[in-house]
C-alpha positions in Angstrom: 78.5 119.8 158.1 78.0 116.6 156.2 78.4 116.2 152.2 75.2 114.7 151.1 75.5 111.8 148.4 72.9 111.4 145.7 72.5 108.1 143.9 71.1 107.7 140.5 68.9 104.7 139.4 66.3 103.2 137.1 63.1 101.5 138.6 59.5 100.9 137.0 56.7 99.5 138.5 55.7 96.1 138.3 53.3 93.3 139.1 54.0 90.8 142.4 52.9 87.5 142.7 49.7 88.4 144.0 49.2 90.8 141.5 50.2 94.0 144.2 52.3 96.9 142.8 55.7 96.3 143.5 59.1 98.6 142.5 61.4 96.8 140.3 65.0 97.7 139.4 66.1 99.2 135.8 64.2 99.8 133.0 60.5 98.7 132.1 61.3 95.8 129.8 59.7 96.2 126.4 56.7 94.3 125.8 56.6 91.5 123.5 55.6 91.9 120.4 52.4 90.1 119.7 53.1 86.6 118.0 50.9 85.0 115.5 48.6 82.7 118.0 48.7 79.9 120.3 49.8 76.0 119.6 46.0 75.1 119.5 44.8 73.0 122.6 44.0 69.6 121.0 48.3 69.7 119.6 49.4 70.1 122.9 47.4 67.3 124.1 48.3 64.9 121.3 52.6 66.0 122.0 51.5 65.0 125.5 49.9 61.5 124.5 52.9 60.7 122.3 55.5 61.7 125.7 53.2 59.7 127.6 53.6 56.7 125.4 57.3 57.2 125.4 57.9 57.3 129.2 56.0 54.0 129.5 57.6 52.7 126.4 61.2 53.2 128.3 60.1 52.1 131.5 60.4 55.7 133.3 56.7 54.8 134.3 55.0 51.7 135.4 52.1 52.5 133.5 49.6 55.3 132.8 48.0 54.6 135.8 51.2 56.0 137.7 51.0 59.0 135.3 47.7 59.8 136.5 48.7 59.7 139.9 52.1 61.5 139.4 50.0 64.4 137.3 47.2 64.7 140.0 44.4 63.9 137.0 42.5 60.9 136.9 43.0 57.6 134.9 40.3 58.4 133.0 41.3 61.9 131.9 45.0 60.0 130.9 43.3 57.7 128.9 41.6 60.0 126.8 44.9 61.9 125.8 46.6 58.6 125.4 43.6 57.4 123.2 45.0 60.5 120.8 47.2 58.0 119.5 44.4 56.2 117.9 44.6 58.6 115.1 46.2 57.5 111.7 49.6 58.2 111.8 48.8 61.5 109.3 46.1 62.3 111.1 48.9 62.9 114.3 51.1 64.6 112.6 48.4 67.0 111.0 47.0 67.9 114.6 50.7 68.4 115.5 50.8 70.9 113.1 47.4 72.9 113.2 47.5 76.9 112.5 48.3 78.4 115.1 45.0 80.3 116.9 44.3 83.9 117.0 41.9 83.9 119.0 41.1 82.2 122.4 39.3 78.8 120.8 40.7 76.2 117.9 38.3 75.5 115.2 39.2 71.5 115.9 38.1 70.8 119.8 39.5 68.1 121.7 35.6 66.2 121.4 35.9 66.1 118.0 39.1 65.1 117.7 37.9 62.1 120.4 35.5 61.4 118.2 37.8 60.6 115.6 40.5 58.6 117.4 37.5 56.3 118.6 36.6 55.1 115.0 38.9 52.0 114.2 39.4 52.2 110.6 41.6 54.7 109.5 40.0 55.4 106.3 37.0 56.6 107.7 39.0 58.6 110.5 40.5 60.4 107.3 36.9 61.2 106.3 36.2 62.4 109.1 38.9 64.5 109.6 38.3 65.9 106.3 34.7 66.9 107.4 35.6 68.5 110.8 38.7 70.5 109.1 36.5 71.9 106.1 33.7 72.9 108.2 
C-alpha cells in the first residue's frame, strides 16, 4: 500500500496573451489602486520631440528621416512632433506639465497645439495658448 502525498499551493486565474484563461501560481496580486489620470497625449508627444532633437543633436541619428524609418511612421508624421519644438520655450514646458487626465481625452489636442507651434512669433503663440487653455 502506498502513502499518498498531498501538496499545498496558491494559484488564481489569470489572463494569457491572447486574452485565454490561464492558471497562474500564488496569490491574485492586488489591483492597483487607481491613480490620478494619464500624462495627457499632446506631453508625451512634445518629451518625444525634444528626445528626437537630442538623438540627432548627438549624432545617434543621421537625421529625422532615419527616425521615421527606424519608428515605422512616416516623415511627415516625425515632422509634426518635431515641429512641437516650435513652441516658446514656456509654452514646452507648460505642455510638459499639463494636469494629468481623468478621463480618456485632454482638453488641449494635439491639432491645437499644431496650430500653435505653426505661428512664428511667440507672443502671439502665448495668446493663443492662453485662449485654448481657458476655453
Amino acid at each position: 500500500m502506498s502513502d499518498g502525498v498531498t501538496m499545498e499551493f496558491k494559484v488564481h486565474l489569470g489572463h494569457g496573451r491572447s486574452g485565454s484563461k490561464v492558471i497562474k501560481r500564488g496569490s491574485k496580486p492586488l489591483d492597483a489602486p487607481a491613480g490620478p489620470g494619464t500624462v495627457p497625449r499632446i506631453a508625451k508627444l512634445m518629451a518625444l520631440a525634444i528626445r528626437f532633437e537630442e538623438l540627432v543633436r548627438t549624432g545617434e541619428v543621421r537625421d529625422f528621416a532615419e527616425i521615421a524609418e527606424l519608428g515605422h511612421v512616416t516623415r511627415a508624421r516625425v515632422s509634426q512632433i518635431v515641429n512641437l519644438l516650435n513652441l516658446a520655450p514656456d509654452l514646452q514646458e507648460e505642455v510638459l506639465f499639463l494636469p494629468a487626465v481623468a478621463g480618456d481625452r485632454s482638453t488641449m489636442t494635439e491639432r491645437r497645439v499644431r496650430e500653435i507651434a505653426g505661428e512664428a512669433d511667440w507672443e502671439r503663440q502665448r495668446n493663443l495658448w492662453r485662449c485654448a487653455r481657458d476655453a
